[in-house]
C-alpha positions as CSV (number, residue, x, y, z in Angstrom):
1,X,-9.2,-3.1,-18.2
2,X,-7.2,-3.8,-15.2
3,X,-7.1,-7.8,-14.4
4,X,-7.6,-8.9,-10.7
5,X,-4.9,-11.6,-9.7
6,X,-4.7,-13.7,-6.7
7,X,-1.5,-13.6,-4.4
8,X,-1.2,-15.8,-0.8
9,X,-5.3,-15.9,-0.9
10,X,-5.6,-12.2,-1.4
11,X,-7.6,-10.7,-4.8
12,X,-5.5,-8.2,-5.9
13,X,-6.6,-5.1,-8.5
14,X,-4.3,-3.1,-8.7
15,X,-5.2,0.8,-9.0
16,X,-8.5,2.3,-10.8
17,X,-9.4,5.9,-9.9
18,X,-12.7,5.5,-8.7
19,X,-12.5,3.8,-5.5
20,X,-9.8,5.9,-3.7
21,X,-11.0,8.8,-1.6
22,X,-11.2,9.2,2.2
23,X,-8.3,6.7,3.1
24,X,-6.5,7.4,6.6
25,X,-3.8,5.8,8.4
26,X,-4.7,2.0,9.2
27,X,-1.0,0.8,10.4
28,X,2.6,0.8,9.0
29,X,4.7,-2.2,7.7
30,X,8.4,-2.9,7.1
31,X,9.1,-3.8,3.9
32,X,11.1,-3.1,0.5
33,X,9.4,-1.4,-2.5
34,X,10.1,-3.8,-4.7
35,X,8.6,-6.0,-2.9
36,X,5.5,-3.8,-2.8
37,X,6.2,-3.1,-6.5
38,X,5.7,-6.9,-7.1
39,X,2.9,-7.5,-6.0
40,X,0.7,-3.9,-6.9
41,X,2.8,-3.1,-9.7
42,X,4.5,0.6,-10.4
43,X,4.1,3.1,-8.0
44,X,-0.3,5.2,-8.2
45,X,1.8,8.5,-7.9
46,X,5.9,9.9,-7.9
47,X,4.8,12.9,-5.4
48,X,1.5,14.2,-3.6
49,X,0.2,17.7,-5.1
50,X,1.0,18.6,-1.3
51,X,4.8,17.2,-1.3
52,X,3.8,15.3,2.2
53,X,4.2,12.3,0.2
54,X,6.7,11.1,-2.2
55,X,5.5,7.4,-3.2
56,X,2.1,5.7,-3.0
57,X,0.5,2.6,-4.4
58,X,-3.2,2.0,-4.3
59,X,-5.1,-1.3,-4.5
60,X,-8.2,-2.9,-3.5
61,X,-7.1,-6.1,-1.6
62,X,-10.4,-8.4,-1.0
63,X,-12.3,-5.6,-2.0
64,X,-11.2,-3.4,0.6
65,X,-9.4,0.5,-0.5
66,X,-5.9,0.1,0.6
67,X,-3.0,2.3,0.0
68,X,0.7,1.7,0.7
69,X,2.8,5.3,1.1
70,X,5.9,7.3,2.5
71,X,4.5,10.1,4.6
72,X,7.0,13.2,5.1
73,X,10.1,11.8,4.5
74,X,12.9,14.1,3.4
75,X,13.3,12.2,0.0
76,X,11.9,9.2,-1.8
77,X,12.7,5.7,-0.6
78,X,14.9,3.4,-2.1
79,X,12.8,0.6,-3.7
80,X,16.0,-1.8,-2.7
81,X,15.6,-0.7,1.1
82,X,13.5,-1.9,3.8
83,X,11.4,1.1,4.6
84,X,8.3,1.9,6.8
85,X,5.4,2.1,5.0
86,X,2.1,3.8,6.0
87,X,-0.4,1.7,4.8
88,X,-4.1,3.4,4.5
89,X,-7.5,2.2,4.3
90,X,-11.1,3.0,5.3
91,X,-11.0,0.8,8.1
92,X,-8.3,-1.3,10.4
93,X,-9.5,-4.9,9.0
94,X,-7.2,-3.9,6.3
95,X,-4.0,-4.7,8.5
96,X,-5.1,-8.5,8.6
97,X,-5.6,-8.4,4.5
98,X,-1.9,-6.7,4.2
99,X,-0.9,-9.8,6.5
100,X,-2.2,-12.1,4.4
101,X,-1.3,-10.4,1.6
102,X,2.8,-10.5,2.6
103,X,3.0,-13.2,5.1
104,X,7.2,-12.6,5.3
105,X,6.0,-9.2,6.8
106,X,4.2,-8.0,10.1
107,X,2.2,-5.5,9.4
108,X,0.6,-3.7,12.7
109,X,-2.0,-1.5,13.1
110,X,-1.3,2.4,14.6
111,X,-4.3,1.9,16.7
């Protein structure tokens, strides 16, 4: 069983299969993946069945379905670079969560 934690205020639990399903784009944020790997653990997935993506995380933050992803990039992010991540969710009150989430980060909604 996967153990919710707590990290700047925001319930973390990390990914469990049955809550992710009809995610879209919410916003985008600028960060490293190991700083995303810190907090949410290994990477959900190495490539989408698709190839459109190459990395992905998924979480419920607060309760919420988010997911953190590269989307059509030529090759896989370096974990050690600061990269634009897509993040998903079901709705855009998950941009505020993210913010809360990484407060050394801005992330913005697409919207």
């Amino acid at each position: 069983m996967t153990k919710i934690k707590t990290v700047n205020g925001v319930k973390v639990l990390p990914y469990d299969r049955r809550h992710f399903c009809g995610t879209s784009l919410m916003g985008y944020i600028y960060i490293t993946g190991n700083e995303l790997k810190k907090v949410l653990g290994t990477p959900n997935r190495d490539r989408s069945g698709d190839g459109k993506t190459r990395v992905e995380w998924r979480a419920l933050l607060n309760g919420k379905v988010v997911t953190f992803y590269d989307y059509k990039e030529p090759r896989a992010p370096k974990m050690a670079d600061v990269f634009e991540w897509h993040i998903g969710g079901a709705s855009n009150t998950v941009i505020a969560i993210v913010n809360q989430l990484f407060p050394d980060h801005t992330a913005r909604g697409w919207r």
